[in-house]
Legacy VTK file of the C-alpha trace (Angstrom):
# vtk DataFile Version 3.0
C-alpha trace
ASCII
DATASET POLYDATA
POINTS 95 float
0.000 0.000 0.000
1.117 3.748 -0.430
0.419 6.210 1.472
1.139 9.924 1.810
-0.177 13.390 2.753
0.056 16.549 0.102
0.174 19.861 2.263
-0.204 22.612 -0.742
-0.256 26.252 0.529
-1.830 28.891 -1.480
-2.539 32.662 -1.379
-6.060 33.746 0.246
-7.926 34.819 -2.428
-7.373 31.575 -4.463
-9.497 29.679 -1.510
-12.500 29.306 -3.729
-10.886 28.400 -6.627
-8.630 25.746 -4.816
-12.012 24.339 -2.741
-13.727 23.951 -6.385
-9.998 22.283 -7.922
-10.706 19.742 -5.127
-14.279 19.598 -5.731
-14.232 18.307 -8.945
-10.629 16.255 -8.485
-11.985 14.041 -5.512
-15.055 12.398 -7.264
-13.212 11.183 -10.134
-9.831 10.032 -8.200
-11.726 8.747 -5.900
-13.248 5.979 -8.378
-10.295 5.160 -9.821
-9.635 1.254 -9.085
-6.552 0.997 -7.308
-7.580 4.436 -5.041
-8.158 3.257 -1.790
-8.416 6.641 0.062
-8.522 10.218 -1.140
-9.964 12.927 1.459
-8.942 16.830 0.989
-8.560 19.028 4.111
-8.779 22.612 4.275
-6.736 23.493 7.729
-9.125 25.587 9.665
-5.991 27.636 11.324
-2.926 28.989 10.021
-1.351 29.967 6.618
-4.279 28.939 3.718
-3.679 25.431 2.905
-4.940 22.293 1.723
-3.698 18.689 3.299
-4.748 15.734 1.114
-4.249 12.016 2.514
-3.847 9.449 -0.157
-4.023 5.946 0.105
-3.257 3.739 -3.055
-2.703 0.066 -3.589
0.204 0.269 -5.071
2.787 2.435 -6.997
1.205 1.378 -10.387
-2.514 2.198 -8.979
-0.328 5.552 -8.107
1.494 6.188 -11.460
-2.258 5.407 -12.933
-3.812 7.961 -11.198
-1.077 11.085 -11.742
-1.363 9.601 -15.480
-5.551 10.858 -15.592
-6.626 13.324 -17.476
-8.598 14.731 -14.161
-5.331 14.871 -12.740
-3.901 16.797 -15.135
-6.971 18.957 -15.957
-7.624 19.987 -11.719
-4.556 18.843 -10.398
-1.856 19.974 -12.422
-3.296 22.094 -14.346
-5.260 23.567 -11.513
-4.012 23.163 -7.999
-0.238 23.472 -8.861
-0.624 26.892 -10.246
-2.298 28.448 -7.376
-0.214 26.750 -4.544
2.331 28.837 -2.815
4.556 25.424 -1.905
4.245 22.033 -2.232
5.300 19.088 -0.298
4.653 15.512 -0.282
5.086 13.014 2.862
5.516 9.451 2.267
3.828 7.303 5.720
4.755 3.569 6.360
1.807 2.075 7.897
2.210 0.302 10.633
-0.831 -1.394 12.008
LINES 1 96
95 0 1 2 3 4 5 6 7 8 9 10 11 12 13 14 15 16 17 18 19 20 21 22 23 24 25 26 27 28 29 30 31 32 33 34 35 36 37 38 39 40 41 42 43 44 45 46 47 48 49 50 51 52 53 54 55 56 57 58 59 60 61 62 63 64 65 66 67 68 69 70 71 72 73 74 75 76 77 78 79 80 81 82 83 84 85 86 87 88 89 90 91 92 93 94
Protein backbone atom coordinates (compact mmCIF):
# COMPACT_ATOMS: atom_id res chain seq x y z
CA UNK A 1 0.00 0.00 0.00
CA UNK A 2 1.12 3.75 -0.43
CA UNK A 3 0.42 6.21 1.47
CA UNK A 4 1.14 9.92 1.81
CA UNK A 5 -0.18 13.39 2.75
CA UNK A 6 0.06 16.55 0.10
CA UNK A 7 0.17 19.86 2.26
CA UNK A 8 -0.20 22.61 -0.74
CA UNK A 9 -0.26 26.25 0.53
CA UNK A 10 -1.83 28.89 -1.48
CA UNK A 11 -2.54 32.66 -1.38
CA UNK A 12 -6.06 33.75 0.25
CA UNK A 13 -7.93 34.82 -2.43
CA UNK A 14 -7.37 31.58 -4.46
CA UNK A 15 -9.50 29.68 -1.51
CA UNK A 16 -12.50 29.31 -3.73
CA UNK A 17 -10.89 28.40 -6.63
CA UNK A 18 -8.63 25.75 -4.82
CA UNK A 19 -12.01 24.34 -2.74
CA UNK A 20 -13.73 23.95 -6.38
CA UNK A 21 -10.00 22.28 -7.92
CA UNK A 22 -10.71 19.74 -5.13
CA UNK A 23 -14.28 19.60 -5.73
CA UNK A 24 -14.23 18.31 -8.94
CA UNK A 25 -10.63 16.26 -8.48
CA UNK A 26 -11.99 14.04 -5.51
CA UNK A 27 -15.06 12.40 -7.26
CA UNK A 28 -13.21 11.18 -10.13
CA UNK A 29 -9.83 10.03 -8.20
CA UNK A 30 -11.73 8.75 -5.90
CA UNK A 31 -13.25 5.98 -8.38
CA UNK A 32 -10.29 5.16 -9.82
CA UNK A 33 -9.64 1.25 -9.09
CA UNK A 34 -6.55 1.00 -7.31
CA UNK A 35 -7.58 4.44 -5.04
CA UNK A 36 -8.16 3.26 -1.79
CA UNK A 37 -8.42 6.64 0.06
CA UNK A 38 -8.52 10.22 -1.14
CA UNK A 39 -9.96 12.93 1.46
CA UNK A 40 -8.94 16.83 0.99
CA UNK A 41 -8.56 19.03 4.11
CA UNK A 42 -8.78 22.61 4.27
CA UNK A 43 -6.74 23.49 7.73
CA UNK A 44 -9.13 25.59 9.66
CA UNK A 45 -5.99 27.64 11.32
CA UNK A 46 -2.93 28.99 10.02
CA UNK A 47 -1.35 29.97 6.62
CA UNK A 48 -4.28 28.94 3.72
CA UNK A 49 -3.68 25.43 2.90
CA UNK A 50 -4.94 22.29 1.72
CA UNK A 51 -3.70 18.69 3.30
CA UNK A 52 -4.75 15.73 1.11
CA UNK A 53 -4.25 12.02 2.51
CA UNK A 54 -3.85 9.45 -0.16
CA UNK A 55 -4.02 5.95 0.10
CA UNK A 56 -3.26 3.74 -3.05
CA UNK A 57 -2.70 0.07 -3.59
CA UNK A 58 0.20 0.27 -5.07
CA UNK A 59 2.79 2.43 -7.00
CA UNK A 60 1.20 1.38 -10.39
CA UNK A 61 -2.51 2.20 -8.98
CA UNK A 62 -0.33 5.55 -8.11
CA UNK A 63 1.49 6.19 -11.46
CA UNK A 64 -2.26 5.41 -12.93
CA UNK A 65 -3.81 7.96 -11.20
CA UNK A 66 -1.08 11.08 -11.74
CA UNK A 67 -1.36 9.60 -15.48
CA UNK A 68 -5.55 10.86 -15.59
CA UNK A 69 -6.63 13.32 -17.48
CA UNK A 70 -8.60 14.73 -14.16
CA UNK A 71 -5.33 14.87 -12.74
CA UNK A 72 -3.90 16.80 -15.14
CA UNK A 73 -6.97 18.96 -15.96
CA UNK A 74 -7.62 19.99 -11.72
CA UNK A 75 -4.56 18.84 -10.40
CA UNK A 76 -1.86 19.97 -12.42
CA UNK A 77 -3.30 22.09 -14.35
CA UNK A 78 -5.26 23.57 -11.51
CA UNK A 79 -4.01 23.16 -8.00
CA UNK A 80 -0.24 23.47 -8.86
CA UNK A 81 -0.62 26.89 -10.25
CA UNK A 82 -2.30 28.45 -7.38
CA UNK A 83 -0.21 26.75 -4.54
CA UNK A 84 2.33 28.84 -2.82
CA UNK A 85 4.56 25.42 -1.90
CA UNK A 86 4.24 22.03 -2.23
CA UNK A 87 5.30 19.09 -0.30
CA UNK A 88 4.65 15.51 -0.28
CA UNK A 89 5.09 13.01 2.86
CA UNK A 90 5.52 9.45 2.27
CA UNK A 91 3.83 7.30 5.72
CA UNK A 92 4.76 3.57 6.36
CA UNK A 93 1.81 2.08 7.90
CA UNK A 94 2.21 0.30 10.63
CA UNK A 95 -0.83 -1.39 12.01
Amino acid sequence: MVSFIVRMEFREEDRERVKEFLRLLTPPSRAESGCITYIPHLLEEGPPAILIYEQYADEAALTFHRSTPHFAQYGTDGLFKLTTSRKLERLEVVA
